[in-house]
N, C-alpha and C positions, 0 to 999 in steps of 0.2 A: 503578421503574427508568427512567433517563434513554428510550431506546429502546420502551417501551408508550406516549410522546408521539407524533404524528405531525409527527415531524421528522425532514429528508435529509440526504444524509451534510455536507453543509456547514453546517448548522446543530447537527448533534452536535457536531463538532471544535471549532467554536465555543464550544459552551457546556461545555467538558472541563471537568471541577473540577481545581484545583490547572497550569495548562499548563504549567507552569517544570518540573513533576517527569518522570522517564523515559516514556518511550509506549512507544519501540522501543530494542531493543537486540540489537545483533547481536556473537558472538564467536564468529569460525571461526579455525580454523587457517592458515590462509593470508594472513587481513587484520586479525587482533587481533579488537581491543573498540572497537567503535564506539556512541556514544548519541546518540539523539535525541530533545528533549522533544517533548510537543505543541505547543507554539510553532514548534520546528524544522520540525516535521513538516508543519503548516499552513501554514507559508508555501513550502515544497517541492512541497506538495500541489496548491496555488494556483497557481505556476508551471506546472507541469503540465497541470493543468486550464484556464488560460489558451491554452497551448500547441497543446490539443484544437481549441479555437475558433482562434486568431489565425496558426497555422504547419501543423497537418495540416489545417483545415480542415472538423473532424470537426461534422455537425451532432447536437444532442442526438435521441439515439435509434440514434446507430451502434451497430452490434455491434464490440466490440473486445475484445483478445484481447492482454494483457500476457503477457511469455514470458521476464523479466528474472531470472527463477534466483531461490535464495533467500540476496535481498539486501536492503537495506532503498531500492534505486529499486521496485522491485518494488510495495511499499506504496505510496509515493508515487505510483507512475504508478499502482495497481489504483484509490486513491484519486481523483485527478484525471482517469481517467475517470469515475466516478461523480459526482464535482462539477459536472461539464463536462454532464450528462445522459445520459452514454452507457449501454450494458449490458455489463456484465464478459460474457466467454463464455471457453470453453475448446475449441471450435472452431468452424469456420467464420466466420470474424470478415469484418468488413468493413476494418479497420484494425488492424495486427498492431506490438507495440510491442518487441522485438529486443535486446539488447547490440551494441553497437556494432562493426562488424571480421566480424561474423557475418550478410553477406549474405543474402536467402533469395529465390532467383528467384519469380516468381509473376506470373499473371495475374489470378487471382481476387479481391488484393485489395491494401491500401497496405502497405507494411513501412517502418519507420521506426526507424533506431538511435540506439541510446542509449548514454551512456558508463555502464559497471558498476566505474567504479575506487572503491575506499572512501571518497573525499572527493567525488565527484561530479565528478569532473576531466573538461573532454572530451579527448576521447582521438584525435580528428582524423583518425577514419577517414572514408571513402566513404561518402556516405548518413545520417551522422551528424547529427543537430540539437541534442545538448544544448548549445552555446555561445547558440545563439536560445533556449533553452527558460529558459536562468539566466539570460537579455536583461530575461524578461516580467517582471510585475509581482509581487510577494508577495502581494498580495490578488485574491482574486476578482473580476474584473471582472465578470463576467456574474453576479448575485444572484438566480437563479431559485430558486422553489422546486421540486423534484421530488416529487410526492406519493407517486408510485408507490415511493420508494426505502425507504418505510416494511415493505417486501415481502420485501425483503431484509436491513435491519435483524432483522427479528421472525423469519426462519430463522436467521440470524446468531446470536442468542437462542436460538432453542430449541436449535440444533446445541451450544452452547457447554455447554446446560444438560444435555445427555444426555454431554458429555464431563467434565462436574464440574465446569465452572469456576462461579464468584463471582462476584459483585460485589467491585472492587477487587482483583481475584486479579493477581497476576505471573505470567503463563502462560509454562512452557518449552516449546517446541519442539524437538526432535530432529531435527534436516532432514538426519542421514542416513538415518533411515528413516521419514519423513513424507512423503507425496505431498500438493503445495501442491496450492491449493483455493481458491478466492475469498472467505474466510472469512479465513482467516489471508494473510498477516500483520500486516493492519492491522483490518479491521472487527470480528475477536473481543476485541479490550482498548477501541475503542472503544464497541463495544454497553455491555462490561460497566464503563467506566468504571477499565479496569486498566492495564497495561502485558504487553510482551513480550519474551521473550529469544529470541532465536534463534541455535541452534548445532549446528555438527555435532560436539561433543567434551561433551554433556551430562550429566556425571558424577556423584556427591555430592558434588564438593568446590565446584564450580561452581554448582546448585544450593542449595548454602547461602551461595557468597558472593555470589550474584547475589539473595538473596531470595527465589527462586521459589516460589510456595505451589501451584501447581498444574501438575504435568507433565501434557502435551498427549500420547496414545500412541495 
């Protein structure tokens, strides 16, 4: 499996087999059916992770702390921290990444919004940067390697492997009763070389016409 190499999350996305096919996919109630291939996703990813470096100013090894709901920014930005060098946390962050319009006072550490509209629209609140973030570049500017991210790939892996998924699986998620995780939504179909649905209406009828071979519970 791609993932027992030691290679960081910018070198997995990289080498995805098939990029043109679905990665993420998201279908809620409120915003449809949204896809993304891994192309999409990489160069969203990219921006992001450029963003970390050239607009927050994040050097590799912050602790940062994505708080975007489950949405498909959420992957993107959990990703372009990771590319950028950073460490995903779920608290205490040094750099906290927000929906945009959703304020969050603090001393302890940077808060930074982001637009959560389904097309990535900015939304031109106070404090907002996605119109600089869709400025930067598609590609990775900074080409480091992270050895250490090898770490988190290989729990990535084993977490997947005690919840049944595959190689190649189309993982569903249920994100009305899923508590997100730094694992999903983006690093458990990149480990395994699959894709993801995410939905809070995930039904049998949905499940078969979305593909799903493996419900996430």
């Amino acid at each position: 499996m791609e993932s027992q190499k030691v290679r960081d999350i910018w070198q997995l996305l990289n080498n995805f087999p098939d990029p043109q096919r679905p990665f993420i996919t998201t279908n809620f109630t409120d915003t449809g059916r949204i896809e993304l291939s891994v192309t999409t996703f990489l160069n969203g990813a990219a921006k992001s992770a450029n963003a970390f470096r050239d607009v927050i100013d994040a050097e590799p090894g912050t602790d940062v702390q994505v708080d975007l709901g489950w949405t498909w920014q959420q992957a993107v930005w959990q990703a372009g921290a990771l590319i950028s060098g950073n460490h995903l946390v779920t608290q205490n962050p040094e750099v906290m990444i927000i929906p945009a319009g959703q304020p969050r006072q603090t001393d302890s550490f940077e808060v930074f919004g982001i637009s959560t509209d389904g097309w990535g629209r900015p939304q031109g609140c106070e404090g907002e940067i996605t119109a600089e973030v869709l400025g930067q570049p598609d590609g990775w500017m900074y080409p480091e390697f992270f050895a250490w991210q090898q770490e988190i790939v290989e729990s990535a892996r084993q977490w997947g492997l005690q919840k049944g998924v595959s190689v190649s699986a189309r993982i569903g998620i249920d994100t009305s009763n899923t508590e997100p995780n730094i694992f999903i939504p983006f690093l458990l179909p990149l480990v395994f070389s699959g894709s993801v649905v995410l939905s809070d209406n995930l039904n049998e009828h949905l499940i078969e016409q979305e593909q799903i071979t493996c419900v996430l519970a």
